[in-house]
C-alpha positions in Angstrom: 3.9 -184.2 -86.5 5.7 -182.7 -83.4 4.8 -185.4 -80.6 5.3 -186.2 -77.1 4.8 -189.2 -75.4 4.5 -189.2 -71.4 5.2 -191.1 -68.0 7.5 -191.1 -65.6 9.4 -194.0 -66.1 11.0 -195.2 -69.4 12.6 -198.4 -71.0 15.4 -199.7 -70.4 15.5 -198.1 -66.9 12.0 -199.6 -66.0 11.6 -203.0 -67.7 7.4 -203.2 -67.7 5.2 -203.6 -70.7 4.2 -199.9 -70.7 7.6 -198.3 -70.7 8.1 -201.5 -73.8 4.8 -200.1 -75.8 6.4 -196.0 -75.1 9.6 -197.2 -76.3 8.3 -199.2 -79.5 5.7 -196.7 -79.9 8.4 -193.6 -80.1 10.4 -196.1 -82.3 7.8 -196.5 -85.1 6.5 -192.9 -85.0 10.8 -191.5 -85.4 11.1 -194.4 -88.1 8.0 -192.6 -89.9 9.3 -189.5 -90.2 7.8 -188.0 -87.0 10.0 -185.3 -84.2 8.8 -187.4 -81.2 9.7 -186.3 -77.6 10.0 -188.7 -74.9 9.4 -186.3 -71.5 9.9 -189.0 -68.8 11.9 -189.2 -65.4 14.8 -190.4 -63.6 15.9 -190.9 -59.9 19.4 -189.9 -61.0 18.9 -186.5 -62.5 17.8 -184.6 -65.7 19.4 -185.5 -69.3 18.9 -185.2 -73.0 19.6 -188.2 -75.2 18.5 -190.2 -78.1 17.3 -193.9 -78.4 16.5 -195.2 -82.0 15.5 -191.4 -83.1 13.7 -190.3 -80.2 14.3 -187.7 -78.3 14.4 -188.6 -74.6 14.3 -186.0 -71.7 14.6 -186.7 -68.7 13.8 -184.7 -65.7 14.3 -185.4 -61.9 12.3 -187.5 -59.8 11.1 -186.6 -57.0 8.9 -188.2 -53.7 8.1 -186.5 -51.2 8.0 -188.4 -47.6 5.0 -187.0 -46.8 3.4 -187.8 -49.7 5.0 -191.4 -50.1 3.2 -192.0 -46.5 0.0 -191.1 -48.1 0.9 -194.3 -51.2 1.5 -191.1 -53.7 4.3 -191.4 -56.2 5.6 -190.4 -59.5 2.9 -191.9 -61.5 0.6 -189.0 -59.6 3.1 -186.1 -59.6 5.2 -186.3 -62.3 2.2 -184.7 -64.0 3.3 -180.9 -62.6 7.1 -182.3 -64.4 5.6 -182.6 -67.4 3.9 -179.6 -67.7 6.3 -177.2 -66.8 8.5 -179.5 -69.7 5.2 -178.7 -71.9 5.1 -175.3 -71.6 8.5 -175.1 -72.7 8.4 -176.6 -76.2 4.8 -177.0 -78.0 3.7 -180.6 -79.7 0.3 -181.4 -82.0 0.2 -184.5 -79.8 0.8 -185.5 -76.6 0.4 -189.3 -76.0 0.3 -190.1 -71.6 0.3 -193.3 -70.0 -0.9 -191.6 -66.5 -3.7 -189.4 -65.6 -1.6 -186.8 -64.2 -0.3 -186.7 -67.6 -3.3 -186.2 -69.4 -4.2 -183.3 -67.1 -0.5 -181.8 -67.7 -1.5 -182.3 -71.8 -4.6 -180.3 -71.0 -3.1 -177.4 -68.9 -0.8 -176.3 -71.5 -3.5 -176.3 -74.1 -2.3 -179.5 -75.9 -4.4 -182.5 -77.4 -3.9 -185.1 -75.8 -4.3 -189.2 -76.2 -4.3 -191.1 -73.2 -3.6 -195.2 -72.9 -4.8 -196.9 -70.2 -2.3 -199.9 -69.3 -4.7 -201.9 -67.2 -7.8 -203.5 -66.2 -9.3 -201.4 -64.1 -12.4 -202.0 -61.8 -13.7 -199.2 -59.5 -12.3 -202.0 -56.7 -9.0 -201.3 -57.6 -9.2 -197.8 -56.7 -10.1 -198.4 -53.3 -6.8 -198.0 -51.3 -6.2 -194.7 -52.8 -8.7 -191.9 -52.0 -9.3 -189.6 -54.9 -7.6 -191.8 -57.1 -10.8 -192.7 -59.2 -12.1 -189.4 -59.5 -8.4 -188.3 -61.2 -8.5 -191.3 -63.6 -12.4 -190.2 -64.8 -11.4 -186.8 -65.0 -8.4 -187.8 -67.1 -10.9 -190.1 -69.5 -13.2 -187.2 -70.0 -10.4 -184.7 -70.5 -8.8 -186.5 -73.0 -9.2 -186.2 -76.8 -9.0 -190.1 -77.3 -8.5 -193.0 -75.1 -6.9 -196.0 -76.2 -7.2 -199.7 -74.5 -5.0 -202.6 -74.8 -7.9 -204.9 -75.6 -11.8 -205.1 -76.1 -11.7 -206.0 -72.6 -10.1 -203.2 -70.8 -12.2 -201.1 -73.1 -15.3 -202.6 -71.4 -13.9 -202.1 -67.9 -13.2 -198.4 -69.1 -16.6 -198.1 -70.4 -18.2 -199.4 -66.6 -15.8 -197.2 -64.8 -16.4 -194.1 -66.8 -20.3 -194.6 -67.9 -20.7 -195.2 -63.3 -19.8 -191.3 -63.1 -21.9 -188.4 -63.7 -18.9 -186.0 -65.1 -18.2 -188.8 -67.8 -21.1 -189.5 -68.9 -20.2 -189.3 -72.1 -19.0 -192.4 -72.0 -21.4 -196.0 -72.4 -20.8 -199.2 -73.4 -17.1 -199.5 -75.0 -18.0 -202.6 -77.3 -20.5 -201.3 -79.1 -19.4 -197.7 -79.5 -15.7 -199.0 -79.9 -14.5 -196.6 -82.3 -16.6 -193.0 -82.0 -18.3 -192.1 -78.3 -19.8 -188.7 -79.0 -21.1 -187.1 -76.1 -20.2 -184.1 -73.5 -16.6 -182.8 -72.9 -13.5 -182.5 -75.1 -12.9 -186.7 -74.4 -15.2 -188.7 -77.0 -13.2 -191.5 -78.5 -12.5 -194.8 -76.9 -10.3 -196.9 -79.4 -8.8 -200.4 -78.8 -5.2 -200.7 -80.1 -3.6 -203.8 -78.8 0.4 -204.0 -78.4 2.9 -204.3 -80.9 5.6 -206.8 -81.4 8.8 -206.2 -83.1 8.8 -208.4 -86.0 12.1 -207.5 -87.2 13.0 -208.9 -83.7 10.9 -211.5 -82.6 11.9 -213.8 -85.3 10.4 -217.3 -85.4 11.9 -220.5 -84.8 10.2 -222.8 -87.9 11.3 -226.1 -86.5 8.5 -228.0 -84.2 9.9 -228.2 -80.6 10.9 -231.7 -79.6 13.2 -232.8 -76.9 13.4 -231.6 -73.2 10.0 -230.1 -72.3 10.8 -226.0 -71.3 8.4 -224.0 -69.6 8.9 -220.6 -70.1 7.8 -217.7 -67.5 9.1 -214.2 -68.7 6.9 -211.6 -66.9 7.8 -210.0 -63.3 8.4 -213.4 -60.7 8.0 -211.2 -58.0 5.2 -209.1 -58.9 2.1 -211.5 -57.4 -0.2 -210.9 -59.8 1.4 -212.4 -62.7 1.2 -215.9 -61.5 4.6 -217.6 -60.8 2.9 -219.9 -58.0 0.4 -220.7 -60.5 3.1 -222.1 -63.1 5.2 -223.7 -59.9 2.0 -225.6 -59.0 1.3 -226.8 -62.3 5.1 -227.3 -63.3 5.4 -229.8 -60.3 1.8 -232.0 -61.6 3.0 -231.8 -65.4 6.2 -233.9 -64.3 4.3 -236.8 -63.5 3.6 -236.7 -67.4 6.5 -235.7 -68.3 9.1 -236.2 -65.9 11.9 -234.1 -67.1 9.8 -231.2 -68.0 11.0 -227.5 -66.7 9.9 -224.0 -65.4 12.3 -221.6 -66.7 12.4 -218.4 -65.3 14.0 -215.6 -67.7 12.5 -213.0 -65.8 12.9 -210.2 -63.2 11.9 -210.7 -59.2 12.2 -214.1 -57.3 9.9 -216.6 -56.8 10.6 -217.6 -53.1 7.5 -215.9 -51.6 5.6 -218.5 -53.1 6.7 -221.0 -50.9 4.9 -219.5 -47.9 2.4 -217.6 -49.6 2.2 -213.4 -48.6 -0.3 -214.0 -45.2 -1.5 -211.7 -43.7 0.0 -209.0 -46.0 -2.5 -210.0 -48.8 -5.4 -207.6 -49.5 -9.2 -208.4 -49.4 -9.1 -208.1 -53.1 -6.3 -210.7 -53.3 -7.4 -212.8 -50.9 -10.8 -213.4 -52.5 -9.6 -213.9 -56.0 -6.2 -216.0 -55.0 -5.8 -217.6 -52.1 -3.3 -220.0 -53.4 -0.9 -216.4 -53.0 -1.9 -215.9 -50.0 -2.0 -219.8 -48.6 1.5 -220.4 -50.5 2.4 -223.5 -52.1 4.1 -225.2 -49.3 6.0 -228.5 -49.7 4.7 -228.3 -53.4 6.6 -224.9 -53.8 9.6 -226.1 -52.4 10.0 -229.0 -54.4 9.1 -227.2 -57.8 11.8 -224.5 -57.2 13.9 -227.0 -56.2 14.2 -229.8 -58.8 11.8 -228.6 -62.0 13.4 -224.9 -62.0 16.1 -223.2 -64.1 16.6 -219.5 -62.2 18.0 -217.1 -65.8 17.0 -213.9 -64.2 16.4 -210.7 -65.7 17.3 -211.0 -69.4 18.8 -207.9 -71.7 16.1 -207.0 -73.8 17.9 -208.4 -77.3 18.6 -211.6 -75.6 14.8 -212.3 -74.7 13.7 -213.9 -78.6 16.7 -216.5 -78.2 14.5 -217.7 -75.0 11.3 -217.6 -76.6 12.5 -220.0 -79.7 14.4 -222.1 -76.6 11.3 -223.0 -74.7 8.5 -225.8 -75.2 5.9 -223.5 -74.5 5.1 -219.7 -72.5 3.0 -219.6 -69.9 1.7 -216.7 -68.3 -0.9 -217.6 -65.5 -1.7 -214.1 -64.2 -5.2 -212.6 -64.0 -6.7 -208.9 -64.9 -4.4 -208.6 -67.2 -4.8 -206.1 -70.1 -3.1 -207.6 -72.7 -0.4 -209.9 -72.3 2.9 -209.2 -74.4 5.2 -212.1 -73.7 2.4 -214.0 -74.8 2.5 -211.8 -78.1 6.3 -212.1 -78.4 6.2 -215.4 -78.2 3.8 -216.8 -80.5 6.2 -214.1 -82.7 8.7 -216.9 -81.9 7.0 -219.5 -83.3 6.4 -220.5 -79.6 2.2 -221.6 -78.6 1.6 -220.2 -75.2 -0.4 -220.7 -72.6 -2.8 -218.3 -70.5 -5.9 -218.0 -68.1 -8.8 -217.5 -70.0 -9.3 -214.5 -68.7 -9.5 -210.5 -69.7 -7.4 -209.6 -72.4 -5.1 -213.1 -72.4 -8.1 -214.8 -74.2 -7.8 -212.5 -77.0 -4.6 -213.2 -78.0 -4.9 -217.3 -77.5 -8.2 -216.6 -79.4 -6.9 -219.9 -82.0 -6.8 -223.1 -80.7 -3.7 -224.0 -83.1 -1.7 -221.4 -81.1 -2.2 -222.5 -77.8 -4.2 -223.4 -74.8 -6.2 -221.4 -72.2 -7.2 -222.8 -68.5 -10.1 -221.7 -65.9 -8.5 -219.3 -63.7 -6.9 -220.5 -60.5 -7.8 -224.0 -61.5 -4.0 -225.6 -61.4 -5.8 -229.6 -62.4 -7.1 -227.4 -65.6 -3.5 -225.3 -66.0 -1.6 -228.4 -65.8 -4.0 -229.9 -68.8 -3.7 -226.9 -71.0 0.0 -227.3 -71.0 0.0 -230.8 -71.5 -1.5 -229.6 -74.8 0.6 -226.9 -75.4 3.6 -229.3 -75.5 1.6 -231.4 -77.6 0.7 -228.8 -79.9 4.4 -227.4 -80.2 5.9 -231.0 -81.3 3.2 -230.5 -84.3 5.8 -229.6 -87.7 2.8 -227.1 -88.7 2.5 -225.1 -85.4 5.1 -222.6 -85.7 4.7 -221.4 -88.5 0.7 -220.9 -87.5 2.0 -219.1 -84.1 4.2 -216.7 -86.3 1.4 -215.9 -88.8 -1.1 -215.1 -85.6 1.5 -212.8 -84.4 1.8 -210.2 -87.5 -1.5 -208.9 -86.6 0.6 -207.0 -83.7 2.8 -206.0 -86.0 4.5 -202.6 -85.0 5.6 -201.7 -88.6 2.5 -202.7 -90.5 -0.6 -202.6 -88.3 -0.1 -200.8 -84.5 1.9 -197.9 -85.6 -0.1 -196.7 -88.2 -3.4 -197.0 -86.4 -1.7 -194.6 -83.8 -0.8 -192.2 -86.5 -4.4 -192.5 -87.6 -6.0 -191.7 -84.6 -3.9 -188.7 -84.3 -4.3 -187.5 -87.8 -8.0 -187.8 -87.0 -7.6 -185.8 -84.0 -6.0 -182.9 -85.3 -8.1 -182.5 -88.1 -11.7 -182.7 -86.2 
């Protein structure tokens, strides 16, 4: 198959677990035997390369002041990019990660798969005007729609099932695989995210010693949680006194000392208000003696950490999926999560790791007093690894993408 895969940012440019899935994604489908296109932009100007057998063009970004003003960027426009770059060359697939790239799939008479990174509610559409309508169109002009996890699927499901131009679309649990209904769009398929096995290698030996926390999502990026793990970090040393946060990971984590204020939306405010309060003397005393500042880590470099650390935690909330989480069970690392959205589906086992009542810190710092627990048990990395190979790239996520292409093109 001749395939494209679409957005307007790619990895290692843009460190975020879409451009990772693209990337991985374009990886397994080249290693199969597949011509796969990657049509993405950059700030610094067109450019034809290749990463790991992919094709990757770039094209120039572009934004507008005027449209910047209005909180429109490439992840809205770069769909008029991509068509003129679709009319130019013709695919049996196009894969988008964007609704303007769905519609860009549609206008040059391709077929078209579109993943939806997120959790989306019809609340978090607010801010944007016309932003909702664009990401039901997309869903109903699609051929297929892919989730990251039965729970975005559901939130898809709501969103598009609430519109009259999608009706098509009802409840994404029980018609998980086939929707048949109105419009070229009829399939909604979960396919969670893949993990590198050949990478993310475990680390077989049961982790004793210095307790190390490890945070490897975006620290700046509020959502995600770093206050949360600060908070907790700071109560878990009164049980183990030595114990650390270490932050491998983009962004800084000052802002949690004072919290965001008045800058804070109504949607944040109501379902965090620890972000918005700030941690205070807490804060300053958790970045100050209980944290190890790595920073941003070169993608190869980021298993080493995962088989380094105690435990992961990611404390965020409407989150799709949850990759680090992923990569480091991989590892041979239990992790800890909110049980919320699609975090609880990967810390679905016990044996693997711990899950806490969102925003609940008391509750947090329990769950990774187990964790450490748990990771000083001989039998539990090996159990973390084995959970892992169902997001295996080679074996299971990259052929259920070929399938639901191959199914696709021969409807």
């Amino acid at each position: 198959m001749r395939i494209a895969l679409v957005h307007p940012f790619s990895w290692p440019q843009v460190l975020r677990g879409g451009e990772r899935i693209f990337h991985d994604l374009g990886w397994y489908l080249a290693s199969a035997g597949h011509e796969v296109d990657l049509v993405t932009g950059s700030w610094e100007g067109p450019s034809v390369g290749q990463i790991e057998g992919v094709t990757v063009r770039r094209h120039q970004l572009r934004q507008p002041h005027w449209l910047h003003r209005r909180g429109v960027g490439p992840m809205e426009t770069f769909g008029v990019t991509a068509a003129a770059a679709l009319l130019r060359r013709r695919y049996d697939i196009v894969h988008a990660l964007t609704p303007s790239g769905v519609l860009a799939a549609r206008a040059t008479g391709h077929r078209c798969v579109y993943t939806v990174l997120g959790h989306p509610s019809e609340e978090d559409f607010a801010d944007q005007p016309g932003a909702i309508g664009l990401f039901r169109t997309a869903l109903a002009q699609a051929d297929a729609t892919v989730t990251l996890s039965e729970s975005a699927a559901d939130r898809v499901g709501a969103i598009a099932s609430a519109s009259q131009r999608a009706s098509w679309m009802t409840t994404a649990r029980r018609n998980r695989r086939l929707l048949r209904g109105e419009g070229p769009g009829n399939w909604l398929q979960v396919i969670q995210p893949g993990v590198r096995l050949d990478r993310f290698v475990p680390q077989l030996e049961p982790r004793q010693g210095e307790v190390r926390i490890l945070f490897a999502s975006d620290a700046s990026e509020i959502r995600k949680g770093v206050h949360h793990a600060l908070a907790a970090v700071d109560r878990l040393r009164r049980i183990h006194p030595g114990a650390r946060l270490v932050l491998a990971c983009p962004g800084r984590a000052d802002w949690a000392v004072e919290g965001i204020g008045e800058a804070a939306s109504a949607t944040m405010a109501r379902r965090d208000p620890l972000a918005v309060s700030g941690l205070g003397e807490v804060g300053r005393r958790a970045l100050a003696e209980a944290t190890d500042v790595v920073g941003p880590v070169a993608p190869g470099d980021m298993p080493d950490h995962y088989r380094a650390a105690t435990v992961t935690v990611l404390p965020s909330w409407e989150e799709a999926f949850g990759l680090v989480l992923a990569e480091s069970l991989a590892c041979g690392t239990p992790a800890v999560a909110y049980h919320e959205a699609g975090m609880r589906e990967i810390l679905s086992r016990p044996e693997v790791g711990r899950t806490a009542r969102f925003g609940d810190i008391a509750d947090l710092t329990r769950a990774l007093d187990e964790a450490i627990a748990l990771a000083r048990e001989p039998q539990t990395p090996a159990l973390c690894a084995e959970h892992a190979r169902r997001w295996d790239w080679a074996a299971t996520v990259g052929p259920a993408h070929e399938e639901l292409y191959h199914a696709i093109l021969g409807r």
